[in-house]
C-alpha positions as CSV (number, residue, x, y, z in Angstrom):
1,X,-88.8,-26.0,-122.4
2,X,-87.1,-23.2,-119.9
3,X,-88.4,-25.6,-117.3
4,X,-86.5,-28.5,-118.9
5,X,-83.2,-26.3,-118.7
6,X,-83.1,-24.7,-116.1
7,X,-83.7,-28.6,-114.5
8,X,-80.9,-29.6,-116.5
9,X,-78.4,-26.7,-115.3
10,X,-79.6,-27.6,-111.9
11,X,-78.8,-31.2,-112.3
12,X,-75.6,-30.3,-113.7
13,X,-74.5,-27.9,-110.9
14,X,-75.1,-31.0,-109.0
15,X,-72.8,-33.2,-111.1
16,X,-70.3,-30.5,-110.7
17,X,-70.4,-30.1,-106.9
18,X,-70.7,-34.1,-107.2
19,X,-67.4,-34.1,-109.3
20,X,-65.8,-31.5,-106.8
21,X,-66.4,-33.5,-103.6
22,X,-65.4,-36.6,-104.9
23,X,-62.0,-35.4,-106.2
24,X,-62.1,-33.8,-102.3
25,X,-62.6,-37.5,-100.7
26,X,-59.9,-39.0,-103.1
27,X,-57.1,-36.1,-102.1
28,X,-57.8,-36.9,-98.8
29,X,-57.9,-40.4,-98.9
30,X,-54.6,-40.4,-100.7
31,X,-53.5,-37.5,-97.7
32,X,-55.0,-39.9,-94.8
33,X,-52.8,-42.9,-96.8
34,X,-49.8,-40.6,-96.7
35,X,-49.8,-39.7,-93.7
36,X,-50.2,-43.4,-92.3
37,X,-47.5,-44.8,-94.1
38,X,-45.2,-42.0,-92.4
39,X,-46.9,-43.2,-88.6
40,X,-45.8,-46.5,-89.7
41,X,-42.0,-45.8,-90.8
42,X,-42.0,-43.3,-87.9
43,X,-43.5,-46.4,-85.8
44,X,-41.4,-48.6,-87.3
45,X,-38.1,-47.1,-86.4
46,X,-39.1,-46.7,-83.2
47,X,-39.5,-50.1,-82.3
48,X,-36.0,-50.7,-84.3
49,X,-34.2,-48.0,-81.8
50,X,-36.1,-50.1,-78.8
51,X,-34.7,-53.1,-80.1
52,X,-31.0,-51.9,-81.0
53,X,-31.2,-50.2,-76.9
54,X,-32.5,-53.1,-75.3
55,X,-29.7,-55.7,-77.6
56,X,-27.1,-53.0,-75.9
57,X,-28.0,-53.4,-72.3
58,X,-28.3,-57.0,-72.7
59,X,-25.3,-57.3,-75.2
60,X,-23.5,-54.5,-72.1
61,X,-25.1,-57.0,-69.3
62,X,-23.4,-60.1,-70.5
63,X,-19.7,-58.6,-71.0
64,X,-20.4,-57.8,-67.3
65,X,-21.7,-61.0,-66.1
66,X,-18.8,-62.5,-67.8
67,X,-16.0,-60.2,-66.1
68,X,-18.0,-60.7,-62.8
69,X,-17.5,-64.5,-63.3
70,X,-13.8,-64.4,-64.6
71,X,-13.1,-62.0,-60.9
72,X,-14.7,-64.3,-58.9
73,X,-12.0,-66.7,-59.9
74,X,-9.4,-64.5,-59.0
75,X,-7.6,-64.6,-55.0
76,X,-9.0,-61.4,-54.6
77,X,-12.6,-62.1,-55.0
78,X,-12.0,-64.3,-51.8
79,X,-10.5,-61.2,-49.7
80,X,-14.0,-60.1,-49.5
81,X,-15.3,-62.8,-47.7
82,X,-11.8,-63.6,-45.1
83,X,-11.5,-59.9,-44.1
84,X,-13.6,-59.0,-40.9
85,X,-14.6,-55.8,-42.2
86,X,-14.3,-55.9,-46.5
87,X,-14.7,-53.2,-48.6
88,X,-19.0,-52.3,-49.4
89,X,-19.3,-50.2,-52.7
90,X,-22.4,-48.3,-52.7
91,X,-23.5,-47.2,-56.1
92,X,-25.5,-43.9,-57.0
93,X,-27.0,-43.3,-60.2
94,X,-28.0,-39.4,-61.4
95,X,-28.9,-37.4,-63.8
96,X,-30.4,-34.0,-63.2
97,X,-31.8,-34.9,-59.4
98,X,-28.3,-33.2,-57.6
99,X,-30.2,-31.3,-54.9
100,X,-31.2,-34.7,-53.6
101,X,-28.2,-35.9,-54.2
102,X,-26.5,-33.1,-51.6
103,X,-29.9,-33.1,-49.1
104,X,-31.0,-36.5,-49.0
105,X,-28.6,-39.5,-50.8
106,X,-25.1,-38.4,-49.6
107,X,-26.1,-37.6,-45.9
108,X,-28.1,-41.4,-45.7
109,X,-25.1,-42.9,-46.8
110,X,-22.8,-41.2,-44.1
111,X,-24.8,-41.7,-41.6
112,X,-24.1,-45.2,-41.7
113,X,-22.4,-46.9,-38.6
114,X,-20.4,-49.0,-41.2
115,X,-17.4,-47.0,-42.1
116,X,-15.4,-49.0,-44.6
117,X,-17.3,-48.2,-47.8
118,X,-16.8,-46.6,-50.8
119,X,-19.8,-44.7,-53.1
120,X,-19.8,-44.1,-56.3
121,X,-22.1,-41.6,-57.8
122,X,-22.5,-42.4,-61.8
123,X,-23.6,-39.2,-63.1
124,X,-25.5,-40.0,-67.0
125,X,-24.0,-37.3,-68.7
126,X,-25.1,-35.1,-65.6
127,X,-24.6,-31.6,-65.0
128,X,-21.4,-30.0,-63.0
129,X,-23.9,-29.6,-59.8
130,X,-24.1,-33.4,-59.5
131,X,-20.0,-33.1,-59.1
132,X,-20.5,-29.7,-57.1
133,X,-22.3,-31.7,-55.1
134,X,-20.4,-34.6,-54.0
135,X,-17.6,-32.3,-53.8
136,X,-19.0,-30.4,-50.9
137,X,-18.6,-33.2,-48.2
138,X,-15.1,-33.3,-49.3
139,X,-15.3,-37.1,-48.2
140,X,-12.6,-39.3,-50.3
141,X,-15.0,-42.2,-50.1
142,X,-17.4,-40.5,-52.4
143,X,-16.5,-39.9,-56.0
144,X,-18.1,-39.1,-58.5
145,X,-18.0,-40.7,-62.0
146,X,-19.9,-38.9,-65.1
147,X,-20.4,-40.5,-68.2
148,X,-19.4,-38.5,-71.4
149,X,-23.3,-38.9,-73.4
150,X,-26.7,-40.0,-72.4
151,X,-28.1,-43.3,-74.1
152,X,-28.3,-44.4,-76.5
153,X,-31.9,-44.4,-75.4
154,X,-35.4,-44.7,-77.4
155,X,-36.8,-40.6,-77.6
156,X,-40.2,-42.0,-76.2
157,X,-40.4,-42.0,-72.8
158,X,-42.6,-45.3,-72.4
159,X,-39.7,-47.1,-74.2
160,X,-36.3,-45.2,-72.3
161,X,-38.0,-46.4,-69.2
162,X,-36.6,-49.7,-70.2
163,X,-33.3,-49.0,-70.7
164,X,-32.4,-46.0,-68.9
165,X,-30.1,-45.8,-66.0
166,X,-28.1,-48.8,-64.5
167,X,-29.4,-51.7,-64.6
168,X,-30.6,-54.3,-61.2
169,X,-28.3,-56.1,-59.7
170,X,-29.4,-59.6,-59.4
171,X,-27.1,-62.7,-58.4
172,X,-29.3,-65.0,-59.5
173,X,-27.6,-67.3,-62.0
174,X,-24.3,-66.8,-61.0
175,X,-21.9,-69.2,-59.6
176,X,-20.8,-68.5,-56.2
């Protein structure tokens, strides 16, 4: 009989430990589902910021293609092409990068043998060097132009890479 019980404690130690492990599994079942529903809101909203920054840059490049094509009606636009030597506007996007801004950028563009140009350096919410640093060639046809804020773009760097900075320059599609 003591052989009967003590089997019986034994099998119900086992039910216990049994009992125990499965509640274990189920909290962390419903800890593993918890935690993916929060990857996919987190997911989620990332792809919705992608979105809204890449409806901006192409809601921001359409305004622009539309002013470009309203100028090129203008008498103006045509100035460009009857002067013998028009006006070249060299553009300069920057962020953080000023030291190659002052060593390498600013020197390449005034070395060039064509004089009548003027460069714009857009900073994207950059620091003061980037100004600092147009500011020392003391050259009026370089200024420099910093926007107020960054962005709006995505926090994850695989999706700002699509968005970020100025965008190409492309003529194709546009009347002449």
């Amino acid at each position: 009989m003591r052989g009967v019980r003590n089997r019986l404690r034994r099998i119900r130690a086992a039910r216990a430990d049994l009992q125990a492990a499965v509640f274990a599994t189920r909290a962390e079942t419903a800890a593993l589902s918890a935690a993916l529903a929060a990857l996919d809101a987190r997911v989620s909203a990332q792809h919705e910021r992608t979105m809204q920054a890449l409806r901006i840059v192409r809601d921001d490049d359409a305004r622009a293609r539309a002013k470009l094509l309203h100028l090129r009606t203008t008498p103006d636009y045509e100035a460009a092409f009857e002067e013998t030597e028009p006006l070249v506007t060299i553009i300069i996007p920057t962020y953080t990068n000023w030291q190659q801004l002052r060593e390498r950028a600013l020197p390449s563009v005034l070395a060039q043998t064509y004089e009548r140009f003027e460069c714009l350096v857009i900073g994207d919410a950059a620091p003061a060097e980037s100004a600092q640093a147009v500011d020392s060639f003391s050259d009026e046809r370089l200024r420099f132009i910093n926007l107020p804020y960054r962005g709006p773009y995505p926090p994850e760097l695989k999706d700002a890479w699509m968005v970020v900075g100025t965008a190409r320059y492309s003529t194709r599609g546009c009347a002449s």
